[in-house]
C-alpha positions in Angstrom: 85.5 -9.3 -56.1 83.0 -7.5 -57.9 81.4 -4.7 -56.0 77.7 -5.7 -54.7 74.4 -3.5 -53.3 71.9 -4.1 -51.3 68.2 -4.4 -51.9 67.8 -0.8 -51.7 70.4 0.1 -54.1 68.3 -1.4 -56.7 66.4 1.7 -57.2 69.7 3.2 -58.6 71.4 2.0 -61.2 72.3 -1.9 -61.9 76.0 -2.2 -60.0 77.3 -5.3 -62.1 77.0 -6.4 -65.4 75.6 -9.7 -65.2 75.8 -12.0 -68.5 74.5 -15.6 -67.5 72.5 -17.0 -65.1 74.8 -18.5 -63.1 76.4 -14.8 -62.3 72.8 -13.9 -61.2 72.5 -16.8 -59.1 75.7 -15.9 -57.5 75.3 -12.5 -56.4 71.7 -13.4 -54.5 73.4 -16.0 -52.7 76.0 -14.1 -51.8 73.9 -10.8 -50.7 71.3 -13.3 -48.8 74.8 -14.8 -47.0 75.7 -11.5 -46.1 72.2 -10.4 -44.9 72.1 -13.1 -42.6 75.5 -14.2 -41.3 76.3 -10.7 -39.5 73.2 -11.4 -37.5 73.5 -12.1 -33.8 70.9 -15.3 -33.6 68.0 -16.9 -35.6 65.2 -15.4 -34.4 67.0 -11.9 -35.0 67.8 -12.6 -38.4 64.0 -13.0 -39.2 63.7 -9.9 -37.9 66.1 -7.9 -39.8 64.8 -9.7 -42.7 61.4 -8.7 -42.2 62.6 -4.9 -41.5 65.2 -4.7 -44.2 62.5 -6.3 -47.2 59.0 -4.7 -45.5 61.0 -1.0 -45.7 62.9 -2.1 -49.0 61.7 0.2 -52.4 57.7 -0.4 -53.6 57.5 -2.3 -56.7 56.6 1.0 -58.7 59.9 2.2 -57.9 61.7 -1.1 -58.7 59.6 -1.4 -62.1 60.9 2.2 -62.8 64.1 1.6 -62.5 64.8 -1.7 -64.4 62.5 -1.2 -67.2 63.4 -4.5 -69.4 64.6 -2.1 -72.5 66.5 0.2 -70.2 69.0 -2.0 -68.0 71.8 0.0 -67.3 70.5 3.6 -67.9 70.5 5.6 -65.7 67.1 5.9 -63.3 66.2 9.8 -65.3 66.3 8.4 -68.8 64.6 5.8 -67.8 61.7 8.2 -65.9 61.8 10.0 -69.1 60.6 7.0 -71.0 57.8 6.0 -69.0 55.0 8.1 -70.1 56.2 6.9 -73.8 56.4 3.1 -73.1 52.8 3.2 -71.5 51.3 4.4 -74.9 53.4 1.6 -76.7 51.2 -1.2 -78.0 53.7 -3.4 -77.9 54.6 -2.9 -74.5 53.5 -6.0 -71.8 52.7 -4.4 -68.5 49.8 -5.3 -65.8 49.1 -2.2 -64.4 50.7 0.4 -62.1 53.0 -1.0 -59.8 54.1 -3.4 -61.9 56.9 -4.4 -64.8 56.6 -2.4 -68.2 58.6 -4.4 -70.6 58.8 -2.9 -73.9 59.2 -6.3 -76.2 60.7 -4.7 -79.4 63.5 -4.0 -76.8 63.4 -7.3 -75.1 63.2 -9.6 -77.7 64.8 -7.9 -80.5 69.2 -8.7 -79.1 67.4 -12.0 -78.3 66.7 -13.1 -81.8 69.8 -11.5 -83.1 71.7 -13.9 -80.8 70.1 -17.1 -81.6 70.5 -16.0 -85.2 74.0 -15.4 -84.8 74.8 -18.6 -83.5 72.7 -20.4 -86.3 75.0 -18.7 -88.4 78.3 -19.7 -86.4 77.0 -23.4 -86.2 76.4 -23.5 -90.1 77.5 -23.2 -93.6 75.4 -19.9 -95.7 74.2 -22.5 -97.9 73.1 -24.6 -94.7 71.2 -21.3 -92.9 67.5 -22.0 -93.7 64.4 -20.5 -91.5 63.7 -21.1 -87.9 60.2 -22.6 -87.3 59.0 -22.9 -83.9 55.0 -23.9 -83.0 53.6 -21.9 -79.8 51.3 -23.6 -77.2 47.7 -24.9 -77.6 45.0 -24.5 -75.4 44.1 -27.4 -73.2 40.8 -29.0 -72.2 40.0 -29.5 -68.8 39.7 -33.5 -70.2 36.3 -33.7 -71.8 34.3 -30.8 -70.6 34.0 -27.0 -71.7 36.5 -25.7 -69.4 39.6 -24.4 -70.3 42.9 -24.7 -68.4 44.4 -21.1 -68.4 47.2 -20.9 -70.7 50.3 -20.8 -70.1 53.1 -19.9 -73.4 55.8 -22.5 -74.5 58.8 -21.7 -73.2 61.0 -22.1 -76.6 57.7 -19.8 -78.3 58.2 -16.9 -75.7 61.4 -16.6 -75.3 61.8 -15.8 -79.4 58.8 -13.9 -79.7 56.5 -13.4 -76.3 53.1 -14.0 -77.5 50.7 -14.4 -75.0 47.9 -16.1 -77.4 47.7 -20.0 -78.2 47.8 -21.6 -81.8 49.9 -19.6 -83.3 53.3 -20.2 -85.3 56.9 -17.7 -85.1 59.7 -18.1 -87.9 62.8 -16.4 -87.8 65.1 -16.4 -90.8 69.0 -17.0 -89.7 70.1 -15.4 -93.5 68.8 -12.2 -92.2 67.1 -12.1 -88.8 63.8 -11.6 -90.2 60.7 -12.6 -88.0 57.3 -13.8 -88.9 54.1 -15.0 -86.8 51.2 -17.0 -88.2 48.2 -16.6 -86.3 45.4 -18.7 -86.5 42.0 -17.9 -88.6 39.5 -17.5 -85.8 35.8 -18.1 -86.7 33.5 -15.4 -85.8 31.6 -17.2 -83.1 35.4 -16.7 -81.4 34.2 -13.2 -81.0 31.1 -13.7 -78.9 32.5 -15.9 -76.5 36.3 -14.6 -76.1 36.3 -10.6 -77.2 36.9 -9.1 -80.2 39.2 -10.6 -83.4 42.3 -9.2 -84.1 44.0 -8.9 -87.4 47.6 -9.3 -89.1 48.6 -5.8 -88.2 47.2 -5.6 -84.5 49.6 -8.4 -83.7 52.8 -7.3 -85.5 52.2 -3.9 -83.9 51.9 -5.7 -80.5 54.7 -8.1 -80.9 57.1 -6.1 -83.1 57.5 -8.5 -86.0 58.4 -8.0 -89.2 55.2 -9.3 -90.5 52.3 -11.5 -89.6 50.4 -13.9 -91.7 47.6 -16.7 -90.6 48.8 -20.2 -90.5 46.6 -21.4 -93.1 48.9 -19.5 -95.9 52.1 -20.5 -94.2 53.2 -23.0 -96.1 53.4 -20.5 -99.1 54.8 -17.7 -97.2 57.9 -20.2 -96.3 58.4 -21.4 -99.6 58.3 -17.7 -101.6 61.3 -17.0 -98.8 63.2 -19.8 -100.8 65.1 -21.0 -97.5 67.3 -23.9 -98.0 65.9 -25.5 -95.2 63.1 -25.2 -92.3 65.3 -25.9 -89.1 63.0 -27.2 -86.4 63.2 -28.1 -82.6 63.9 -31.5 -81.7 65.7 -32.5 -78.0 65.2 -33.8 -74.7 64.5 -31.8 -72.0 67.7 -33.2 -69.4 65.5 -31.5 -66.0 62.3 -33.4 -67.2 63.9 -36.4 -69.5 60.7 -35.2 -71.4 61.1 -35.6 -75.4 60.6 -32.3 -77.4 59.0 -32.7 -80.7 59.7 -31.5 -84.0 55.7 -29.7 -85.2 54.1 -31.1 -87.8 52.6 -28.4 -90.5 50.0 -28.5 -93.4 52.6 -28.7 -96.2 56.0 -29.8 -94.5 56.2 -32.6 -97.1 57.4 -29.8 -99.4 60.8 -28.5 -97.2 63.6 -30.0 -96.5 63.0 -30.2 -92.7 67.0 -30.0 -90.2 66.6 -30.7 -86.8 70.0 -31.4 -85.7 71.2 -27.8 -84.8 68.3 -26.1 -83.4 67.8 -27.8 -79.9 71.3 -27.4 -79.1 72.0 -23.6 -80.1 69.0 -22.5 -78.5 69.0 -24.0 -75.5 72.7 -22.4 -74.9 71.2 -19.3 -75.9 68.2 -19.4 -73.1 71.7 -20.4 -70.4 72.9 -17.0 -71.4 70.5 -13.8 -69.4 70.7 -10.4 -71.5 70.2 -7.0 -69.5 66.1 -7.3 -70.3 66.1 -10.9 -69.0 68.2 -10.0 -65.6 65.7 -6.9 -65.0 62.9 -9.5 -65.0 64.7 -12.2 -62.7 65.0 -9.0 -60.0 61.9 -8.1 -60.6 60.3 -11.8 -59.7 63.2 -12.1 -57.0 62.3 -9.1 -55.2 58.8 -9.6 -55.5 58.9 -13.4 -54.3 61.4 -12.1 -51.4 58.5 -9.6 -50.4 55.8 -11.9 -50.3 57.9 -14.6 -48.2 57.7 -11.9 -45.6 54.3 -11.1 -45.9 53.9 -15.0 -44.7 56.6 -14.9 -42.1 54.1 -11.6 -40.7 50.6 -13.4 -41.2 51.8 -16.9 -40.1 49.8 -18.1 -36.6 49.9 -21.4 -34.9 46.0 -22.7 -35.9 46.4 -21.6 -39.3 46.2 -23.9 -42.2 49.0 -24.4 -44.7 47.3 -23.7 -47.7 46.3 -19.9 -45.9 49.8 -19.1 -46.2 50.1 -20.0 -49.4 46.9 -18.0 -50.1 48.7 -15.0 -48.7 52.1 -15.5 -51.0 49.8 -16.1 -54.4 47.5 -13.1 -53.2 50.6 -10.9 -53.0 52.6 -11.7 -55.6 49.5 -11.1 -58.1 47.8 -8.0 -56.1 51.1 -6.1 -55.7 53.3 -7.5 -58.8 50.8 -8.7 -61.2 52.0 -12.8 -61.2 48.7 -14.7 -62.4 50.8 -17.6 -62.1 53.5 -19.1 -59.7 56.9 -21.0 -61.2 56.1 -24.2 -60.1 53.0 -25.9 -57.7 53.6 -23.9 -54.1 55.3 -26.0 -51.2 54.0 -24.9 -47.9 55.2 -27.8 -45.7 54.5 -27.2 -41.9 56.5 -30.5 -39.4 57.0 -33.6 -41.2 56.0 -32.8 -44.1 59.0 -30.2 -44.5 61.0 -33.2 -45.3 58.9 -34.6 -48.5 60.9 -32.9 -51.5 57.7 -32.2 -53.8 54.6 -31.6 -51.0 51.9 -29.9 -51.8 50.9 -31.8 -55.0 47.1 -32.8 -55.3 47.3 -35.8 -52.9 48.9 -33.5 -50.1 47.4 -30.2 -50.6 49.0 -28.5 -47.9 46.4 -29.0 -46.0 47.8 -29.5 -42.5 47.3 -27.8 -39.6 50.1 -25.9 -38.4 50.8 -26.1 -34.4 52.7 -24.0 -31.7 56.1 -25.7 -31.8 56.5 -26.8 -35.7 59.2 -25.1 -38.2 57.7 -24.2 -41.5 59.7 -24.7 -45.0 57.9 -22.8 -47.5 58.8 -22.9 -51.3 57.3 -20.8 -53.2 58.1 -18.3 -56.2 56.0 -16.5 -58.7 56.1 -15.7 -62.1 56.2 -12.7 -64.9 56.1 -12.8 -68.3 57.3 -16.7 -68.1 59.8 -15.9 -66.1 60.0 -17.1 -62.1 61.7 -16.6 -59.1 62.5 -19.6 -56.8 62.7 -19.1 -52.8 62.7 -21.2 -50.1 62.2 -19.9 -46.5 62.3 -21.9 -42.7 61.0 -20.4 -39.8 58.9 -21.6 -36.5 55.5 -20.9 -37.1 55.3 -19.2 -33.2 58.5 -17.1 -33.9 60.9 -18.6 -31.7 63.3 -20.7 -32.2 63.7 -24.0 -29.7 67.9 -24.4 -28.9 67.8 -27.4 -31.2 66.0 -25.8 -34.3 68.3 -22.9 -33.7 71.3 -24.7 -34.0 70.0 -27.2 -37.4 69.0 -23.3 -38.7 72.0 -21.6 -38.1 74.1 -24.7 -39.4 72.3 -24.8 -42.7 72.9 -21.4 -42.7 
């Protein structure tokens, strides 16, 4: 088998090339099964847990090590770098303590592998322009308020723009990449900071060039594509339709959206080094804040306060604004409802001396998230029968 390395070893240098998800996936399971099945009982396992991940490396020290751009360097090259990356614009990063991912690095062997297998799916005379639409910003229904927004997915993994409206092409003749950004109005600068122009953005995300959306139209058609391939598909986790953007001017182009869907969602299945240094990153910082609740959790407390203390974590110590998915902290019965914690249950029970907890929680970084799932009893110990369902799951 592939040699493996403990939580600790991180800090070093990555022990195993890992190319897809699945191999990710794999090795966690099969470190957390060795974490936990050499220990003597339940109640000691939590406690080597909590020792092994409380004394496990600081964030800062992870982030240095598995800079996104410098997976399998080794940890002084990457040391060297850091005073560089922290002056580089297009760098993402939320402070000290957290992730620096250089995105020239990041997303640069991503689009050269989606354009690659454009060009493996189709004939050169078939090989027109990507064209995929980024997110909008949403309403909180009619009033002023706006829900905080979040990237789509497709968008961010091609180009990792943080900002709504805006457009990304990438050519699949020659791996060229464009953004159109919309034409803010100047009242945008009063309310939401300063306007930013064509060559703030392309310095930021690393593009070839940027244009505004209202001149798209022409920029595609003086790039004399043969077509404008565009995203069309079903989402098989959701059953959720995914729609093909509509465009001032698409009457113009020939418009494919047979090959798109398909080629880039195998693409996403497939992790490179950047993407697998993010995963850790989330994995470790989920894993951490899991045993921050296992530490603060108190008969009398309130589900939703542990929750509070996994969301407070992840974003004071790793810089998550936003969790993978709706945070499931089910306390008794209500550890036995697959999706608890939606508005209608709020995890809003009280937890009592006596009750196992089943917490599922993970957080997320630059779109991507970590997903973990912990049982303990809320007093620390272990009844003979919740011993024996644990260790059996186990």
């Amino acid at each position: 088998p592939p040699r493996r390395a403990s939580c600790s070893a991180l800090t070093c240098t990555p022990f195993i090339e890992l190319t897809t998800l699945a191999d990710l996936f794999v090795q966690l399971y099969v470190d957390c099964v060795r974490n936990c099945l050499v220990m003597r009982s339940p109640l000691f396992q939590q406690r080597k847990l909590i020792r092994s991940v409380v004394t496990s490396p600081s964030i800062s020290t992870l982030k240095t090590a598995f800079s996104a751009s410098n997976v399998g360097r080794s940890p002084s090259k990457v040391a060297a770098q850091s005073s560089t990356m922290a002056d580089d614009q297009c760098c993402f990063y939320m402070g000290p303590g957290t992730l620096k991912i250089d995105r020239r690095a990041f997303h640069r062997p991503i689009q050269q592998g989606v354009v690659q297998r454009m060009q493996t799916a189709l004939p050169e005379d078939k090989r027109g322009i990507i064209l995929l639409k980024g997110g909008e910003l949403q309403q909180v229904y009619t009033t002023d308020g706006e829900i905080l927004f979040r990237q789509e997915a497709y968008f961010h993994y091609l180009f990792g723009v943080n900002e709504d409206g805006f457009f990304g092409a990438l050519d699949t003749r020659d791996g060229r990449s464009t953004l159109f950004m919309p034409r803010l109005p100047a009242s945008y600068g009063v309310w939401m900071g300063a306007i930013q122009g064509p060559d703030h953005y392309k310095a930021k995300y690393a593009v070839d060039e940027v244009a505004y959306v209202d001149d798209m139209a022409a920029v595609l058609a003086a790039a004399a594509a043969p077509c404008i391939h565009l995203l069309e598909g079903t989402n098989t986790d959701s059953g959720i339709a995914v729609q093909p953007p509509s465009f001032e001017g698409s009457d113009n182009f020939a418009l494919e959206t047979a090959t798109l869907f398909k080629q880039l969602t195998e693409a996403r299945v497939h992790k490179t080094p950047g993407e697998i240094a993010i995963l850790k990153y989330v994995n470790h910082l989920g894993s951490r804040a899991h045993v921050a609740m296992m530490q603060g959790c108190r008969p009398g407390m309130m589900e939703y306060q542990a929750e509070s203390i996994f969301r407070h974590f992840t974003y004071s110590r790793g810089g998550c604004r936003n969790q993978g998915y709706t945070c499931i902290a089910a306390s008794g019965s209500n550890g036995a409802v697959l999706h608890y914690g939606h508005a209608g249950a709020p995890n809003d029970r009280q937890m009592h001396d006596g009750d196992l907890v089943l917490f599922d929680m993970g957080c997320e970084y630059y779109r991507y998230g970590s997903d973990i799932t912990c049982s303990w009893p809320v007093n620390g110990k272990f009844t003979e029968q919740q011993a024996l369902l644990y260790s059996a799951v186990l």
